[in-house]
C-alpha positions in Angstrom: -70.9 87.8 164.7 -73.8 89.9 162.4 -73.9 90.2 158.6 -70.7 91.8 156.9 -71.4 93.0 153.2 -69.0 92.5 150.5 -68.2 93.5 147.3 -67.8 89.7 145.2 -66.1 89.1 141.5 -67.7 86.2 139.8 -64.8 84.0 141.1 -65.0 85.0 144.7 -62.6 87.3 145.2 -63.8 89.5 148.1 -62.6 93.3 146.7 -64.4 95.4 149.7 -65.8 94.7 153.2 -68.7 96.7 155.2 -68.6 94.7 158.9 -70.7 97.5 160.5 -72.5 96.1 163.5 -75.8 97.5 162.5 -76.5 95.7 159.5 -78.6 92.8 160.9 -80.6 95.5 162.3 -80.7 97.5 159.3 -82.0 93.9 157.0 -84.5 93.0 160.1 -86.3 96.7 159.8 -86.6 95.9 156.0 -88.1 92.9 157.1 -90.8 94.0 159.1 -91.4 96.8 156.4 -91.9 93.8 153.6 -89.1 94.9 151.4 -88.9 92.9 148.8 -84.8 92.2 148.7 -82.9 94.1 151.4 -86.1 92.2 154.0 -85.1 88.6 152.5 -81.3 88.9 153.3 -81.0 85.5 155.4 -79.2 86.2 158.4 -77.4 82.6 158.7 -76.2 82.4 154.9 -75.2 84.2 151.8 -77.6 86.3 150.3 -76.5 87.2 147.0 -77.3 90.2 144.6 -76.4 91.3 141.3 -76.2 94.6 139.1 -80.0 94.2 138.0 -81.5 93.8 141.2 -79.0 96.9 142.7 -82.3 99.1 140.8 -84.7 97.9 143.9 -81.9 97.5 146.4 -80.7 101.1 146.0 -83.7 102.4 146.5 -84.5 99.9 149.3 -81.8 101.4 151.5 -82.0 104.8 150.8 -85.5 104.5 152.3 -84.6 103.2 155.3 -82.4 105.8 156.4 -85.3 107.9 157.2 -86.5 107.6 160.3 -83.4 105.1 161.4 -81.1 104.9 164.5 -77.8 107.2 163.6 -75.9 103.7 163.3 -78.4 102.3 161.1 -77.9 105.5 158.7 -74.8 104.8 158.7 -74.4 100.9 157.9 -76.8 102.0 154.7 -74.5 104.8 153.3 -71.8 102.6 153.6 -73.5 99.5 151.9 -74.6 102.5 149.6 -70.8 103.1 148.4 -70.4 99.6 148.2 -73.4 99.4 145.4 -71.4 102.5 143.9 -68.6 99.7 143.2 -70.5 96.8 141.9 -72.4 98.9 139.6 -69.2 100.4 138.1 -67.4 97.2 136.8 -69.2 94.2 135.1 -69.3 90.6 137.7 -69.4 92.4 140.7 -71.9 91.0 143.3 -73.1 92.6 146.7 -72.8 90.0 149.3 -74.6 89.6 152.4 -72.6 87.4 154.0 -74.5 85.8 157.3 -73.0 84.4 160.0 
């Protein structure tokens, strides 16, 4: 399995899923472009972030999908919506749950 990315309360109830296959590819192109957030996502555990730090992440993603693969494009808009949800309601986290 890749990296899923959920949508977390503050008591772990998991309230949306994004399983697309082309996140691991999407977190390893930050990488080798020295993001500072969406690059450090660890691709064996949890990588954890909060309303505050969705200000760089956003951003972070929306970059990438220049220049990507069409399913890379695609795993960002949908983490995209997914940041949509955590920023509307207070102890929301975006998960990047490794496998």
């Amino acid at each position: 399995m890749g990296i899923s990315v959920q949508v977390r309360t503050f008591t772990g109830t998991v309230e949306a899923t994004c399983p697309h296959p082309a996140i691991a590819a999407l977190c390893g192109r930050a990488a080798s472009q020295n993001l500072p957030l969406l690059g450090c996502v660890d691709p064996y555990d949890d990588t954890v972030f909060n309303r505050s730090q969705l200000r760089v992440l956003i951003p972070e993603l929306r970059a990438l999908t220049d220049g990507s693969t069409a399913e890379e494009a695609e795993a960002a808009h949908e983490i995209l919506a997914l940041t949509a949800q955590v920023e509307r309601r207070a102890h929301r986290y975006l998960v990047f749950n490794g496998d």
